[in-house]
MDAnalysis code that builds the backbone (N, CA, C; Angstrom):
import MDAnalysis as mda
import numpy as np

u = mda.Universe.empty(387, n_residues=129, atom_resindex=np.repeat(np.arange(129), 3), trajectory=True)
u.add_TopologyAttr("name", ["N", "CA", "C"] * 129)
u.add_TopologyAttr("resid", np.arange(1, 130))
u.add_TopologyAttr("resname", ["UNK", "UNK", "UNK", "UNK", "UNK", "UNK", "UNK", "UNK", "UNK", "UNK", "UNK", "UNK", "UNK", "UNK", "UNK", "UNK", "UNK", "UNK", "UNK", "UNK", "UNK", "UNK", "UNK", "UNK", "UNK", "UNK", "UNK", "UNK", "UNK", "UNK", "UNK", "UNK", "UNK", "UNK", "UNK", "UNK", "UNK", "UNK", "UNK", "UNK", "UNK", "UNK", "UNK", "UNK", "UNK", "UNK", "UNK", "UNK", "UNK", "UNK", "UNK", "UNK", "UNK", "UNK", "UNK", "UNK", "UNK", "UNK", "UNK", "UNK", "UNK", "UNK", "UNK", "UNK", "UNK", "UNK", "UNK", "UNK", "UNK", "UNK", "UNK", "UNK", "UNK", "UNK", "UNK", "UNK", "UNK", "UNK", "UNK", "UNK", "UNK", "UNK", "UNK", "UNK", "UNK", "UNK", "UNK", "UNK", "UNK", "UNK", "UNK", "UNK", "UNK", "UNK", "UNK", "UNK", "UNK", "UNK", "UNK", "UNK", "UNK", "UNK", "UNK", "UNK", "UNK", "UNK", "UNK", "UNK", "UNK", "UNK", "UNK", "UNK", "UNK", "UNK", "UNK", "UNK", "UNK", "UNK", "UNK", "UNK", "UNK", "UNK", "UNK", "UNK", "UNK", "UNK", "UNK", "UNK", "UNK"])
u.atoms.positions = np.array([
    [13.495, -1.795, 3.443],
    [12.284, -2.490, 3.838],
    [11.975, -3.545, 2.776],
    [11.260, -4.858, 3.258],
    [11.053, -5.865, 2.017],
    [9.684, -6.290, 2.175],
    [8.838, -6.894, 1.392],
    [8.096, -7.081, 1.647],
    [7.516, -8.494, 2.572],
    [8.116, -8.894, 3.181],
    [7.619, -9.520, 4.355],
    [8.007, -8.526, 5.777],
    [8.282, -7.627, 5.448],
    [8.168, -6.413, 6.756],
    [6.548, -5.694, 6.597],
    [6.399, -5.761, 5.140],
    [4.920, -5.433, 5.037],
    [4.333, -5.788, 5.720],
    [4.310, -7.361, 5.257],
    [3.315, -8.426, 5.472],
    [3.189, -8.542, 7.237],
    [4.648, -8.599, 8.059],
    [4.723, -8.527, 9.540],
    [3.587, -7.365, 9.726],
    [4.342, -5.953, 9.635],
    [3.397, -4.948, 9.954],
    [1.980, -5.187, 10.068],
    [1.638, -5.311, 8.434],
    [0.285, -5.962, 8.218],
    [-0.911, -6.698, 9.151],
    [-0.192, -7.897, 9.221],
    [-0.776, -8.889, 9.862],
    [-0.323, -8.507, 11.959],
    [0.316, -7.678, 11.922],
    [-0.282, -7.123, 13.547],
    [-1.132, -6.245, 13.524],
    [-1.847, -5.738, 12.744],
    [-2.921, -5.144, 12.719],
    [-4.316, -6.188, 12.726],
    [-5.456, -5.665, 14.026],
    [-6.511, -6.660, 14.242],
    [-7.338, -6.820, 13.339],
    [-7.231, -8.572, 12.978],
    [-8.174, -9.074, 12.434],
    [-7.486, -8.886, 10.785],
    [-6.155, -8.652, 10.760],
    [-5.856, -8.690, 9.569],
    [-5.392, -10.139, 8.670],
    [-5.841, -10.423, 7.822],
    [-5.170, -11.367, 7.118],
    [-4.279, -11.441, 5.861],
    [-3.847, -12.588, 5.424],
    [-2.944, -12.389, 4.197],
    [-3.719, -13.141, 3.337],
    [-3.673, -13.018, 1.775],
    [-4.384, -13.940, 0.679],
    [-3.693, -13.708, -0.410],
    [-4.126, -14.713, -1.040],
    [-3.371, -14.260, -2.350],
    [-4.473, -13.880, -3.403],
    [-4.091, -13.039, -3.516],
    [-5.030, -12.100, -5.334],
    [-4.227, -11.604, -6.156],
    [-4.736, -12.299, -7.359],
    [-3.725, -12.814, -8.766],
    [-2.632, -12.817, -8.502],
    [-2.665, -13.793, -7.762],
    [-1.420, -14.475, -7.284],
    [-0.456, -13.920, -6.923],
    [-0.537, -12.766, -5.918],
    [0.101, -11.587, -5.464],
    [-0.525, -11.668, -3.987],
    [0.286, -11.610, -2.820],
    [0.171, -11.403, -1.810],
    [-0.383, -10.349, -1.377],
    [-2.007, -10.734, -0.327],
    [-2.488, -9.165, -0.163],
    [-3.025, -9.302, 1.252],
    [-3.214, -8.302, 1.878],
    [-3.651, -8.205, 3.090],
    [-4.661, -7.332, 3.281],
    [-5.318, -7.960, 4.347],
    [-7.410, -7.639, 4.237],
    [-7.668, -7.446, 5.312],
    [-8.443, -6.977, 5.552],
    [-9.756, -6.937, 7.293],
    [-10.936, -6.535, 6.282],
    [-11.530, -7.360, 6.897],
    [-13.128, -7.822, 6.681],
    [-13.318, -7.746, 5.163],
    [-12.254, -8.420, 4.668],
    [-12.849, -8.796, 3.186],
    [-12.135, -7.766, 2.276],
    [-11.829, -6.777, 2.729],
    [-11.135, -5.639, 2.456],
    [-9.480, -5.688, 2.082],
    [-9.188, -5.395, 0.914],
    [-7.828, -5.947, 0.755],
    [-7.242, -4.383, 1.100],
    [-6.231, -3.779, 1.990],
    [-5.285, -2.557, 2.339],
    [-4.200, -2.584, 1.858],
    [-3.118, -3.623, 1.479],
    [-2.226, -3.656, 0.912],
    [-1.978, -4.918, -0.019],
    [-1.207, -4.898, -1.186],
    [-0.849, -5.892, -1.631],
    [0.592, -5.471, -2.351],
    [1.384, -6.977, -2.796],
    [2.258, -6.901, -3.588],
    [2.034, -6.517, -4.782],
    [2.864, -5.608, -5.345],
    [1.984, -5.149, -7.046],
    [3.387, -5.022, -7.665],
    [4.059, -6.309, -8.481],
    [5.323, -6.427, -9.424],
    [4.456, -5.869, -10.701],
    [5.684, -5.154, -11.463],
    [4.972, -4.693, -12.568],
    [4.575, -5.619, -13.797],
    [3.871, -5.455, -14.455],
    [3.384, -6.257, -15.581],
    [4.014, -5.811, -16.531],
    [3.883, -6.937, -17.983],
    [4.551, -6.067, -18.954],
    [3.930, -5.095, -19.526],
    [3.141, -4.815, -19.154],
    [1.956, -3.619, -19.842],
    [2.696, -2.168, -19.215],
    [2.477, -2.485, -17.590],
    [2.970, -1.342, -16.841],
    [4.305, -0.981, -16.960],
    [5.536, -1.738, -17.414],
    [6.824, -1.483, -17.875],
    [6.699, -1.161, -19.480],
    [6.394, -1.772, -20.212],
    [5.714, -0.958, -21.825],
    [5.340, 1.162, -21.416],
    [4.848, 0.883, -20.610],
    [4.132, 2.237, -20.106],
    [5.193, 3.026, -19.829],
    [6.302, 2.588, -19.199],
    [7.543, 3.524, -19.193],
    [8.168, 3.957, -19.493],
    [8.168, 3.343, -21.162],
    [8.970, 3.589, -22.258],
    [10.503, 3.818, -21.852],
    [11.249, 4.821, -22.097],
    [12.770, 4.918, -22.326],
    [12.789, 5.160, -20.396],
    [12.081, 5.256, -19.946],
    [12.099, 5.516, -18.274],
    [12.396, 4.088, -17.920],
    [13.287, 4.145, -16.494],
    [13.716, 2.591, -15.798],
    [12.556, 2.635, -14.870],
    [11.922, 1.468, -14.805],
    [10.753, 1.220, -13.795],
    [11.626, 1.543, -12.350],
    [10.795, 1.730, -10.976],
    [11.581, 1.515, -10.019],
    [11.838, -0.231, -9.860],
    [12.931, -0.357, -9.413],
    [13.203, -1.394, -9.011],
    [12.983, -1.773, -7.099],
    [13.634, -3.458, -7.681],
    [13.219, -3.536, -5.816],
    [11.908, -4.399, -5.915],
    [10.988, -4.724, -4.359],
    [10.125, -5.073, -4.712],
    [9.091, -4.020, -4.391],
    [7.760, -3.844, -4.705],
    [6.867, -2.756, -4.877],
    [6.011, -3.269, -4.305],
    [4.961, -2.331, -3.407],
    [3.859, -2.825, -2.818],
    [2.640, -1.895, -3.222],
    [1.653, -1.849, -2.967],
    [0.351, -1.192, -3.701],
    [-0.326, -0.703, -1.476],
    [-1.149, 0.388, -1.761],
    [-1.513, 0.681, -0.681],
    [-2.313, 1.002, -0.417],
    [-3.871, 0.516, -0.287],
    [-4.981, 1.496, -0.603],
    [-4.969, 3.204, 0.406],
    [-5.415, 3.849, -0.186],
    [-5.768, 5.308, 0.673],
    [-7.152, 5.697, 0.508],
    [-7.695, 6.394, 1.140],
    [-8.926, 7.300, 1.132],
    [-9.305, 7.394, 0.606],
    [-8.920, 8.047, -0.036],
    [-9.837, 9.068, -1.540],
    [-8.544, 9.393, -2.047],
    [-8.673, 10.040, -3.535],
    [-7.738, 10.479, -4.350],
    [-6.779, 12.165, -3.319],
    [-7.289, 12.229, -2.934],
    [-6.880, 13.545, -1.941],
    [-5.650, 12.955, -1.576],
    [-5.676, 12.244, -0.712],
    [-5.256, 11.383, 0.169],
    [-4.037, 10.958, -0.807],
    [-4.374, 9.989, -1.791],
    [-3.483, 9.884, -2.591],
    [-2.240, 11.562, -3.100],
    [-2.734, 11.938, -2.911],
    [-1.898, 13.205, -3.812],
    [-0.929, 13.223, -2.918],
    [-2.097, 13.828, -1.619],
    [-0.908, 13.851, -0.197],
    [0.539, 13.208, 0.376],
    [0.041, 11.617, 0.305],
    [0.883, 10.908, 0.267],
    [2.175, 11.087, -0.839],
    [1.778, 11.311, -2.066],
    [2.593, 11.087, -2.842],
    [3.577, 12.996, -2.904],
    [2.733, 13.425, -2.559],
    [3.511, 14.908, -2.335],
    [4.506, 14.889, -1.179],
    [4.100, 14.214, -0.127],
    [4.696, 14.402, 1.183],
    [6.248, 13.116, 0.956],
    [6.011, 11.944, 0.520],
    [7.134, 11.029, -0.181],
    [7.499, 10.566, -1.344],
    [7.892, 12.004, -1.991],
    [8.246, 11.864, -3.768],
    [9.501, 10.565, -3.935],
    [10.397, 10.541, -3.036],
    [11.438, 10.112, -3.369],
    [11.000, 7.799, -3.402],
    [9.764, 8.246, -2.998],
    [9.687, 6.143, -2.499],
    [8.242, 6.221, -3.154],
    [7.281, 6.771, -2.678],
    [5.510, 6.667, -3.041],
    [5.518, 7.093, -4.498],
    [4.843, 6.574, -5.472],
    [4.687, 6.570, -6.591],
    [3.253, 6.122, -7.543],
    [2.978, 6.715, -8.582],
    [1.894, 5.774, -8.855],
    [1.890, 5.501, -10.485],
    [1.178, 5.052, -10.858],
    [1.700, 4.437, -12.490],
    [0.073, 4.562, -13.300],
    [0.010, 4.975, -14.822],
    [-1.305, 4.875, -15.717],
    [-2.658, 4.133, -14.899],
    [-2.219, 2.854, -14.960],
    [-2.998, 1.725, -14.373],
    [-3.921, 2.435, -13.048],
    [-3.262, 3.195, -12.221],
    [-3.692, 3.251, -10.974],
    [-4.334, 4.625, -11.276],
    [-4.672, 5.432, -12.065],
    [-4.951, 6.795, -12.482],
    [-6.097, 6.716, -11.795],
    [-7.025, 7.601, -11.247],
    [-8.352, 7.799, -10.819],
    [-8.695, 6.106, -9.474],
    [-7.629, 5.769, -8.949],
    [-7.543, 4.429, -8.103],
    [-7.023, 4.987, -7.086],
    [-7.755, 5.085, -5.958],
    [-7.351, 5.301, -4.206],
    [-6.105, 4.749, -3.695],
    [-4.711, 4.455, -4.435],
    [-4.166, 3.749, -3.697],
    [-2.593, 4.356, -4.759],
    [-1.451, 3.958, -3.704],
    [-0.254, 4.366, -3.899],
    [0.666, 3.643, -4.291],
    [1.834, 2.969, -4.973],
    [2.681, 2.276, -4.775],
    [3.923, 2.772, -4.105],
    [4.543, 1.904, -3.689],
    [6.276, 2.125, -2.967],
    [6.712, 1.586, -3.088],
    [8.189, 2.265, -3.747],
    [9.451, 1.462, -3.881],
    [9.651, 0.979, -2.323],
    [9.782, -0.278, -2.082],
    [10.141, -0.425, -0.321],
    [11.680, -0.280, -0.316],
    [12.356, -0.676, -1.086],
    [13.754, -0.698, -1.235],
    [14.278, 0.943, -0.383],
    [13.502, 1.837, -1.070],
    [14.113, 3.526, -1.169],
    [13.432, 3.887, 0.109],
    [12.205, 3.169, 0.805],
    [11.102, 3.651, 1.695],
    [11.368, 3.760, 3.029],
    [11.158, 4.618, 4.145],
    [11.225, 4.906, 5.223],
    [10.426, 3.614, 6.024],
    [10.808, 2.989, 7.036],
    [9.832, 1.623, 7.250],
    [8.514, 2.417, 8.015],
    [9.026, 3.558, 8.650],
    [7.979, 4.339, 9.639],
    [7.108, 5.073, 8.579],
    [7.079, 5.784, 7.772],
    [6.224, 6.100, 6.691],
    [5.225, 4.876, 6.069],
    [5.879, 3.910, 5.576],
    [5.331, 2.758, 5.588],
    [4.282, 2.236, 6.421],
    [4.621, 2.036, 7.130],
    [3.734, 1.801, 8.351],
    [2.671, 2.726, 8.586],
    [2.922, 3.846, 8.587],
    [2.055, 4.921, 8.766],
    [1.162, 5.023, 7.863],
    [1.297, 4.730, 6.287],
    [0.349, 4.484, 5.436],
    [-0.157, 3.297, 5.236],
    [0.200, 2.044, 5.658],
    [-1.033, 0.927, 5.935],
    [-1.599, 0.873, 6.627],
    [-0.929, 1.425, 7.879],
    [-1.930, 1.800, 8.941],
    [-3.329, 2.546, 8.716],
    [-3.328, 3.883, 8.266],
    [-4.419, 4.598, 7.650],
    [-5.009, 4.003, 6.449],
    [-4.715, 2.693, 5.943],
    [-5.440, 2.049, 5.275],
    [-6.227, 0.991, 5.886],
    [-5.334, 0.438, 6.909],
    [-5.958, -0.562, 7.642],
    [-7.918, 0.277, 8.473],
    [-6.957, 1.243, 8.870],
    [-8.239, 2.102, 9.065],
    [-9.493, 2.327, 8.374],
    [-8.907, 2.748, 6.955],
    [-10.042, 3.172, 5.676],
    [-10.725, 1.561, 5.624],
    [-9.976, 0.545, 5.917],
    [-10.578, -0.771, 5.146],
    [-11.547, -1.457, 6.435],
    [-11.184, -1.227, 7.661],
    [-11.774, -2.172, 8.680],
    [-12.875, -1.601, 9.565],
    [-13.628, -2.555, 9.373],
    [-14.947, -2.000, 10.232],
    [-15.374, -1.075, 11.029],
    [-16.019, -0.136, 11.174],
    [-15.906, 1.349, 11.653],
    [-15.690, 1.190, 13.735],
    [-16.456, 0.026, 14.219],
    [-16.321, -0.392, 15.153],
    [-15.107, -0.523, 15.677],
    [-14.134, -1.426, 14.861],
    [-12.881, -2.296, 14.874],
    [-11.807, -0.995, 14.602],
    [-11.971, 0.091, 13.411],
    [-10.814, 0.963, 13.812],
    [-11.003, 1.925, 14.440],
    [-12.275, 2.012, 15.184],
    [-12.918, 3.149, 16.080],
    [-12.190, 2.417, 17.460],
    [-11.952, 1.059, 18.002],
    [-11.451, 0.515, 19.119],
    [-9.913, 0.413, 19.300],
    [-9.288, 0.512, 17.436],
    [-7.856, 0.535, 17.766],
    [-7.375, 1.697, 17.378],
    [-8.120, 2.717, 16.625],
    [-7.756, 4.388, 16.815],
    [-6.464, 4.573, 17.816],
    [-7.105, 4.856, 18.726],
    [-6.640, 5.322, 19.934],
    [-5.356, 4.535, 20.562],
    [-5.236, 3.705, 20.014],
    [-3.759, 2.556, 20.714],
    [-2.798, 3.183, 19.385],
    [-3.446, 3.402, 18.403],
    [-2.430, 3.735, 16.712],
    [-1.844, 5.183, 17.508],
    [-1.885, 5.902, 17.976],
    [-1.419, 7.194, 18.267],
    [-0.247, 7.301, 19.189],
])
């Protein structure tokens, strides 16, 4: 998976858009950013010390609540990941390289949800199933 499969996915979801924040590609409904590109910084590779960062390109994913987060990351050890930076932060990264595209999907989706107007994912609920 690469990240303009994100971005496709993404942006067929209603009312979604793309922007750039810090200069990283991100995708929003109603102001709400659900996913973005998140390359590591040198801070976050410093952080890894004698460990190889994942490689590939990496995307960031908001989730729920920290619950949510665990879940995710329990249920896809081998791709979902998360790093210092993101500690006590609602949201997941993925190697897309290693990532299932249907898992993928399945977790922006439930972000697209968490992020878009209660109206707007109360009307496309039911088509997501």
């Amino acid at each position: 998976m690469t990240i303009d499969d994100v971005a496709a996915y993404a942006l067929s979801l209603p009312q979604a858009v793309e922007t750039l924040k810090w200069n990283h590609r991100t995708w929003a409904v109603a102001g709400k950013s659900f996913a973005w590109e998140r390359p590591f910084s040198k801070a976050d590779i410093k952080r890894f010390g004698s460990q190889t960062p994942p490689s590939g390109p990496i995307a960031a994913i908001t989730v729920a609540d920290l619950s949510d987060k665990e879940a995710v990351l329990a249920e896809h050890p081998d791709s979902f990941f998360t790093i210092p930076h993101f500690d006590g932060f609602p949201a997941v990264l993925v190697q897309l390289e290693l990532a299932d595209p249907h898992q993928v999907e399945q977790v922006v989706l439930d972000a697209w949800l968490c992020c878009a107007p209660p109206t707007l994912a109360a009307e496309y609920a039911p088509q997501a199933d």
